[in-house]
C-alpha positions, 0 to 999 in steps of 0.5 A, a space after each residue: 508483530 510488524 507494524 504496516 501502513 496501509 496504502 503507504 503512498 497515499 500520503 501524496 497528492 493526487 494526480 488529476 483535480 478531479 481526484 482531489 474532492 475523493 482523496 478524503 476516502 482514498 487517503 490513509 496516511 499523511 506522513 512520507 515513507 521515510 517518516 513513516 519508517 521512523 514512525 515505527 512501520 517496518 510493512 509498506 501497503 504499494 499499490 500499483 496499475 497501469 493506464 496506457 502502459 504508464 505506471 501509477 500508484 493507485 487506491 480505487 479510483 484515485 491515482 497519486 502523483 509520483 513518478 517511477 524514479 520517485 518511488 524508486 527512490 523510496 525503495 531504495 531507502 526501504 532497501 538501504 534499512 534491510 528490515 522492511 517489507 513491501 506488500 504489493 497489490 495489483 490495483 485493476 479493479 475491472 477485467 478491462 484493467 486487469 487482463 492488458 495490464 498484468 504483464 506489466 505487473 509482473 514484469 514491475 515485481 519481477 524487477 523490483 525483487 532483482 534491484 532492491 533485494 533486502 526488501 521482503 516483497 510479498 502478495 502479488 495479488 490483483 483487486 480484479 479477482 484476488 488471484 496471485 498475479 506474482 508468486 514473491 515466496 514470502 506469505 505472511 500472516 496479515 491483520 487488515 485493521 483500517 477502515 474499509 475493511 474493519 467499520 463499514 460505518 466509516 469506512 468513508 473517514 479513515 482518518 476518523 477510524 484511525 483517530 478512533 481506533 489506533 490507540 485500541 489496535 496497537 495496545 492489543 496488538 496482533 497474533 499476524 506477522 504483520 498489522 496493516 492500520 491508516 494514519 500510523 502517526 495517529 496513536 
């Protein structure tokens, strides 16, 4: 079993003020990506959209300030390890989002397969319908343990998920490929 993090650059902070009273529910993890691949996660959770054809790093509504050079810094790093995966996700939510942008999704997978080819990318899923947006030719098996999708009740607090739940999830492990949980820092 590998271990994820599940919206790996949720850790940064958000991009418009406005965002910053939600990023409590949005983030789900506080440690960089290069912390969190000395933590142990071997599966990064990128999750991406377009907004007037500029690129974001995205989860729900709240977006995340990062540039392009800088998360192509990260997968670079990730790249340069030869062990790790990176689950991409389509982050359009609505048609409106979804059907302008998914050119600009694809053309985002396709690049990104070319340059950082020691990276195992997979999904190329969009949140809009669940449709595969981008075939990469690795499917693994994936067990989604956080908050939004195990605890409807706290669905709101990942942070107090992971707290709660961390020790138990990764003691009993998973029969997935992979185990996408929040704040892996949190054992």
């Amino acid at each position: 079993m590998i271990l994820g993090s599940h919206n790996s650059w949720s850790y940064l902070p958000v991009r418009k003020w406005w965002m910053k009273p939600l990023s409590f529910t949005a983030r789900c993890q506080s440690k960089t990506i290069r912390e969190q691949y000395d933590l142990g996660v071997r599966c990064f959770d990128l999750r991406v959209r377009w907004e007037r054809w500029q690129f974001r790093v995205a989860h729900g509504i709240v977006e995340y300030d990062i540039t392009e050079s800088q998360l192509m810094d990260d997968l670079a790093f990730l790249d340069s390890k030869g062990d790790c995966m990176v689950r991409v996700l389509h982050e359009a939510r609505t048609k409106g989002q979804y059907e302008p942008s998914k050119p600009f999704f694809q053309s985002f997978c396709y690049v990104n397969t070319s340059e950082y080819q020691h990276i195992r990318f997979w999904c190329g899923r969009n949140i809009y319908n669940w449709e595969v947006d981008y075939r990469f030719g690795n499917d693994p098996t994936c067990e989604e343990n956080y908050a939004s999708v195990s605890c409807k009740w706290l669905a709101w607090w990942p942070w107090l998920y992971a707290r709660v739940m961390n020790h138990k999830i990764r003691k009993q492990g998973s029969n997935s490929d992979i185990l996408l949980i929040d704040y892996v820092n949190i054992k």
